[in-house]
C-alpha positions as CSV (number, residue, x, y, z in Angstrom):
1,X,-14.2,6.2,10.3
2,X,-16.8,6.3,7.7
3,X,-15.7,4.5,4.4
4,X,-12.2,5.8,3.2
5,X,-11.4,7.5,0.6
6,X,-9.3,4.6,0.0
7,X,-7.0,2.1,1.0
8,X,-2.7,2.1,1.3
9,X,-1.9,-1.8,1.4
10,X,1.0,-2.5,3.2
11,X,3.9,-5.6,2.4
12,X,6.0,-7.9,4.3
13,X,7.2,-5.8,7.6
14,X,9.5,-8.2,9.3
15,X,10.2,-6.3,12.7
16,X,11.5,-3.2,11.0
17,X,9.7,-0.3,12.8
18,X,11.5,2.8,11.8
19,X,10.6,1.8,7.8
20,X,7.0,1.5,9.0
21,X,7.0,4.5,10.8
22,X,8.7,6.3,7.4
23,X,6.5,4.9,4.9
24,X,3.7,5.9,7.3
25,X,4.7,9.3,7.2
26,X,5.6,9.3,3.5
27,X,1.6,8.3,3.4
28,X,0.5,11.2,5.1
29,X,-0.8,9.4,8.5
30,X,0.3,11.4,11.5
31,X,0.8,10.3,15.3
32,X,-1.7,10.9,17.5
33,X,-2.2,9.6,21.4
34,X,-0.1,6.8,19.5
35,X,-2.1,5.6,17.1
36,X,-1.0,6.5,13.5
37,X,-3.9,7.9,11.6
38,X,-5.3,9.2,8.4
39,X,-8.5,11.6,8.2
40,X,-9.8,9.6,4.6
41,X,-7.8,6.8,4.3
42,X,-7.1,3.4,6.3
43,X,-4.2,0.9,6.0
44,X,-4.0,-2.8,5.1
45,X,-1.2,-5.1,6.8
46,X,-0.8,-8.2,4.3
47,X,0.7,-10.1,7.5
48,X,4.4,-10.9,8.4
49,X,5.2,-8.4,11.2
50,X,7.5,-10.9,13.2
51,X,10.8,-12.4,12.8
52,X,14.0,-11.2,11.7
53,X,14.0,-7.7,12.0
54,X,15.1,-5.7,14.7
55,X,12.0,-4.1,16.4
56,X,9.4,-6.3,16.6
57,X,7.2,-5.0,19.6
58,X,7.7,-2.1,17.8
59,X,5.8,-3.1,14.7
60,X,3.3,-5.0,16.6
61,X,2.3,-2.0,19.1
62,X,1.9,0.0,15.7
63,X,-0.1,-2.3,13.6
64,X,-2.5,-3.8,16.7
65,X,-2.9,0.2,17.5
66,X,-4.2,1.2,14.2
67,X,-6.6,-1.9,14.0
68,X,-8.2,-1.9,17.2
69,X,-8.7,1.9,16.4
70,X,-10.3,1.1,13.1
71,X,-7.3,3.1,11.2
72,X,-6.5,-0.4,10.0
73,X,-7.3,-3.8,8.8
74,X,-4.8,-6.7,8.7
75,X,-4.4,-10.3,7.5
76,X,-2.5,-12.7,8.6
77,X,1.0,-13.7,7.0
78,X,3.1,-17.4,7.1
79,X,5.2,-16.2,9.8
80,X,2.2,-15.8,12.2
81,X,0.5,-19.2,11.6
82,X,3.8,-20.4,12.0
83,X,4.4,-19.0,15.5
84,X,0.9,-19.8,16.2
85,X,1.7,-23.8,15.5
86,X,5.5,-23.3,16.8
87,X,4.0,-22.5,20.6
88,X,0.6,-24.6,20.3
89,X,1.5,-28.0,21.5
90,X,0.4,-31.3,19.6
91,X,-2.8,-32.4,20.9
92,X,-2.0,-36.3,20.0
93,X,1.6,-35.5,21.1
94,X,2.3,-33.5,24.8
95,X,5.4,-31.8,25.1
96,X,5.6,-31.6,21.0
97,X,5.3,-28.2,19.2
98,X,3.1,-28.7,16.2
99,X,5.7,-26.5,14.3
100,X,9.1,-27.9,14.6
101,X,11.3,-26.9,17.3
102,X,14.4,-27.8,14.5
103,X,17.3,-25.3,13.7
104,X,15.8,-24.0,10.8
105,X,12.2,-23.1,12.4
106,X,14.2,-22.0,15.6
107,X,16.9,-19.6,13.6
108,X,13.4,-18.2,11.5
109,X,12.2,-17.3,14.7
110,X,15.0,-16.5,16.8
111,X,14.2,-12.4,16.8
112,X,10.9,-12.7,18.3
113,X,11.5,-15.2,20.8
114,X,14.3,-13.0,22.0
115,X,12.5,-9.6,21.5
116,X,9.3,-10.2,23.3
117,X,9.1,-11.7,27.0
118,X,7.0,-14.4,27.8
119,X,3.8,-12.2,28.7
120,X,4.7,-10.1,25.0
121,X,4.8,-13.5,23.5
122,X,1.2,-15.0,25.1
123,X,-0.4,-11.6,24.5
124,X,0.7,-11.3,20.2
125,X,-0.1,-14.9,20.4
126,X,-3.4,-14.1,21.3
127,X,-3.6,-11.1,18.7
128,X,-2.7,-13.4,15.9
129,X,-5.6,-15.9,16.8
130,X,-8.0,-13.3,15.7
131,X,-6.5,-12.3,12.1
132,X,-8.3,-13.8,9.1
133,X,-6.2,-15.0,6.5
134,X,-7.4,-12.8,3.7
135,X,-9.7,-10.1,3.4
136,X,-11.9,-8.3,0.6
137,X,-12.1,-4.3,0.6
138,X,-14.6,-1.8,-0.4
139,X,-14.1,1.5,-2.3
140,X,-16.1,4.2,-2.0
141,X,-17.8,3.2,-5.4
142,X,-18.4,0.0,-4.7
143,X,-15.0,-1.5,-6.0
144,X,-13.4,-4.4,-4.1
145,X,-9.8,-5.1,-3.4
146,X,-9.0,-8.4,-2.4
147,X,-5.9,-8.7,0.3
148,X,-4.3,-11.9,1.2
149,X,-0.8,-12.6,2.2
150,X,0.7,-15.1,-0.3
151,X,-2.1,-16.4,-3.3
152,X,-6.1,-15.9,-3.8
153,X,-7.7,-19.2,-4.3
154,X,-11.3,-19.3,-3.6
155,X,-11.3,-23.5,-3.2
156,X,-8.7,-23.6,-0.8
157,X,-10.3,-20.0,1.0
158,X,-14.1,-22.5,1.2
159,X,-11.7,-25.2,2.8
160,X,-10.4,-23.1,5.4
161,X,-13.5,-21.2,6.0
162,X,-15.4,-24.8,6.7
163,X,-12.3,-26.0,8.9
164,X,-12.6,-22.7,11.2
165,X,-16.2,-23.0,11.6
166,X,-15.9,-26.9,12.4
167,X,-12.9,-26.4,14.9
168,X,-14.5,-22.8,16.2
169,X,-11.4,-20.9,15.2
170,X,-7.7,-20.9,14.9
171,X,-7.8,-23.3,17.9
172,X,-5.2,-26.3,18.7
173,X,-7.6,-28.7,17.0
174,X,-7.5,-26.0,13.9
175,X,-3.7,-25.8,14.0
176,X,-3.2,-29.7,14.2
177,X,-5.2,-30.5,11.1
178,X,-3.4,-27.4,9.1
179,X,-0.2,-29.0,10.0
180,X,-0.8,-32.5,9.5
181,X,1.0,-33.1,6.0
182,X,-1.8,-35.2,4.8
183,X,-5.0,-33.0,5.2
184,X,-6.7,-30.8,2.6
185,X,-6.4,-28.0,5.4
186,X,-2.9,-28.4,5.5
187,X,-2.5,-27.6,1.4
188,X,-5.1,-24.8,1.9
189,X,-3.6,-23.1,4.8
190,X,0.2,-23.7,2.5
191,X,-0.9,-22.0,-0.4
192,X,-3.0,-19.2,0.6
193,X,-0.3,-18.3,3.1
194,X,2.6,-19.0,1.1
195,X,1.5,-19.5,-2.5
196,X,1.6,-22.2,-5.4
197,X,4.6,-24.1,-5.9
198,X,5.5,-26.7,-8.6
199,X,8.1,-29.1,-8.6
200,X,11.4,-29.2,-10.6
201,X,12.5,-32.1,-12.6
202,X,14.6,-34.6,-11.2
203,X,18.2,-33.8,-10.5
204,X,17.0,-29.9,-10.4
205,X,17.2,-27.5,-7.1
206,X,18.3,-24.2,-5.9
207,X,19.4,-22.4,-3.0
208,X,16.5,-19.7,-1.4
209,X,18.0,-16.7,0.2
210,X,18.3,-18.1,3.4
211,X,20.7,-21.0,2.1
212,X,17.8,-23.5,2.3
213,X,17.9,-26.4,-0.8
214,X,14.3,-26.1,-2.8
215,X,13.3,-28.4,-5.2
216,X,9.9,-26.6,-5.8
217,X,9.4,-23.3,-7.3
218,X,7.0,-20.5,-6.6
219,X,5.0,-20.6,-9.1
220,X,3.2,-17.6,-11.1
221,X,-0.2,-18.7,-9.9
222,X,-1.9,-15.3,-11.9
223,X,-0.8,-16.9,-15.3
224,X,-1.7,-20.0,-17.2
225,X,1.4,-21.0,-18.4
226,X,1.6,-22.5,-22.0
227,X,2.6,-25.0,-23.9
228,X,6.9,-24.3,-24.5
229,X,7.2,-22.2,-21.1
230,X,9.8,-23.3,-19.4
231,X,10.2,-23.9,-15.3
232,X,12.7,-21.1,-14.5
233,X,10.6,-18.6,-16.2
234,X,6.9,-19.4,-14.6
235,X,8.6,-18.6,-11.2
236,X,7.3,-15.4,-9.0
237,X,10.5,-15.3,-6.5
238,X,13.5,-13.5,-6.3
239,X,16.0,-16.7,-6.4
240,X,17.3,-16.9,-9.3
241,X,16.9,-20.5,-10.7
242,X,18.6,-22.1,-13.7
243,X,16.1,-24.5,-15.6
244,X,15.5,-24.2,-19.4
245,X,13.7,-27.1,-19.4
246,X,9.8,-27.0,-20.9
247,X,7.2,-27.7,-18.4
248,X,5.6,-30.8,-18.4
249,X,2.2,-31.8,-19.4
250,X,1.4,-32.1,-15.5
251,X,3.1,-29.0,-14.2
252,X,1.1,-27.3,-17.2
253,X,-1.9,-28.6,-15.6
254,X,-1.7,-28.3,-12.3
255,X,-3.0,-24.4,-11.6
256,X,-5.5,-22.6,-12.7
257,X,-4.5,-19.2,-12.6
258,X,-6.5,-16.0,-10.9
259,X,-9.1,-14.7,-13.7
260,X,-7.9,-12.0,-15.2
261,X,-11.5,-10.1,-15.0
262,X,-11.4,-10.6,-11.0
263,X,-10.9,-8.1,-8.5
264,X,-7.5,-6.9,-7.9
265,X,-5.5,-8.3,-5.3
266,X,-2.8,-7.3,-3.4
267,X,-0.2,-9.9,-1.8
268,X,3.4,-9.9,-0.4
269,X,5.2,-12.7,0.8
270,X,7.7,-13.1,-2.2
271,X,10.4,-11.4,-1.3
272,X,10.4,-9.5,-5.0
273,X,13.7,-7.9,-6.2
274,X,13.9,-4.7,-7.5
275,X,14.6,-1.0,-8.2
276,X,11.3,-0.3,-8.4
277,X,8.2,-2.1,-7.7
278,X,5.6,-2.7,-10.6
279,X,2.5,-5.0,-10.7
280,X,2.7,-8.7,-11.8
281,X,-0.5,-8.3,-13.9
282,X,-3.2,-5.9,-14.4
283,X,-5.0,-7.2,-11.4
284,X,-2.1,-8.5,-9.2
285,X,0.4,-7.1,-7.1
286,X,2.9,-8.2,-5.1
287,X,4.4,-5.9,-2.2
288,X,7.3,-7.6,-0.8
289,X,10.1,-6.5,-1.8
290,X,12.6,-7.6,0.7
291,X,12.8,-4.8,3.8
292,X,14.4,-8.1,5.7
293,X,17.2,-8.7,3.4
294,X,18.3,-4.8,2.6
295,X,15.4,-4.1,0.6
296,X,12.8,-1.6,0.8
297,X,9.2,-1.3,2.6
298,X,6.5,-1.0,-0.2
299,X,2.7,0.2,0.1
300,X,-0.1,0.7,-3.1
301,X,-2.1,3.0,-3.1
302,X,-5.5,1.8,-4.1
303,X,-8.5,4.1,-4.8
304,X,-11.2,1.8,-6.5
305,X,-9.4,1.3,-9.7
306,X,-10.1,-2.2,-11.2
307,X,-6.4,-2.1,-13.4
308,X,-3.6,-1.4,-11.1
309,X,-1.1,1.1,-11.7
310,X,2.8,1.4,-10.9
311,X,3.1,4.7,-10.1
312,X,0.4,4.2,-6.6
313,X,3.5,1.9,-5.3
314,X,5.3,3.7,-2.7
315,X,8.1,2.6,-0.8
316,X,10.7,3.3,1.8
């Protein structure tokens, strides 16, 4: 394919093929020898294709079809760097996963381990080696679009960047040092892949949707929060938190937001929570809106506009 015409970015998937394959449709890409196809357009997969949902080598024959056809580009999301480190054994540890292997990591994965048979597994494995972790796109007039699953940061991007060409890849040695709690590579790889968080004061938490105590929010990394703005309403998640309290000076601080004269970028990863989908900012988007938890599959349309628009959501 020649440059598209433009570009339909695809959210948070989860395993849930017959959404895909409907908001495919509702695109206008057509079947053909099993690859799902456009004649001007291509798709972009913002990552998460695993866990939870109920057809997961469904999702993954769809999306690694389209992109080793060129029909489509994909980055990867949290939930494939974490299988990646949940089967890549510790290097200073033998016979210890890098990820885990407690309840809660074990239930998060649960649907692909018992989905995919050990060959499956090895081979998406593989697949998921070769994703980048964020990508920029090019419209026809020379516009960019900037994917990534969970938060654009250009520092962090530079850290990772340096890390895969000193390790040669998404290798063990790569994994290790983005696990390891302590590295710079660890807080890159945590907030490019699953955003900006800030913590709650003392003696405040809440309960995520999958019953799991937080004491950090997601925070509204697009926005420079001011003076008076208070923690529960700088969050970018659908939990609903209860904390009137002002930000401190440090929390204040501690982000500088993506520029509002930037490219636009597209994320999911947030699990967002509504009727409709709508952009976050004029230049951020988020499209994750939950297909896991009884929500809806979203896509955006983009066509080389620098100010996104809500109505070039579409969803399923």
């Amino acid at each position: 394919m020649s440059t598209p015409a433009g570009y339909d970015l695809i959210g948070d998937i989860h395993g849930h093929a017959d959404e895909l394959r409907a908001l495919l449709s509702a695109l206008g890409y057509e079947e053909a020898d099993g690859v799902y196809e456009h004649s001007e357009r291509q798709v972009v997969f913002l990552g998460d294709f695993i866990d939870r949902g109920p057809k997961i080598p469904e999702v993954l024959a769809i999306a690694r079809s389209m992109v080793g056809s060129g029909k489509a580009i994909a980055v990867m999301g949290n939930h494939e760097f974490n299988a990646l480190a949940f089967h890549t054994e510790n290097p200073q540890a033998p016979g210890v996963s890098l990820r885990p292997r407690i309840n809660k990591n074990i239930r998060q994965h649960a649907a692909t381990i018992s989905q995919l048979n050990d060959s499956e597994l090895s081979d998406a494995l593989k697949w998921f080696r070769t994703l980048p972790m964020w990508a920029e796109i090019q419209g026809p007039s020379g516009s960019i679009c900037r994917a990534v699953h969970a938060c654009w940061d250009e520092s962090q991007m530079e850290c990772i960047s340096n890390a895969k060409q000193q390790y040669g890849g998404l290798n063990s040695d790569f994994l290790a040092d983005a696990t390891n709690k302590g590295s710079k590579l660890f807080q890159a790889v945590e907030i490019v892949l699953k955003g900006k968080e800030i913590s709650l004061p003392e003696g405040y938490h809440y309960y995520d949707k999958e019953g799991h105590k937080r004491t950090e929010i997601r925070a509204r990394w697009f926005e420079r929060p001011s003076s008076g703005t208070q923690y529960q309403d700088y969050v970018l998640q659908a939990d609903p938190i209860e904390c009137a309290i002002e930000m401190d000076e440090s929390a204040l601080t501690s982000i500088e937001p993506y520029s509002p004269e930037a490219p636009p970028v597209l994320v999911g990863h947030y699990w967002l929570n509504a009727d409709r989908p709508e952009r976050l900012a004029p230049n951020v988007a988020c499209i994750d809106y939950s297909v896991a938890k009884g929500g809806y599959l979203c896509a955006y349309r983009w066509d080389g506009e620098n100010e996104l628009q809500d109505e070039k959501f579409v969803w399923f």
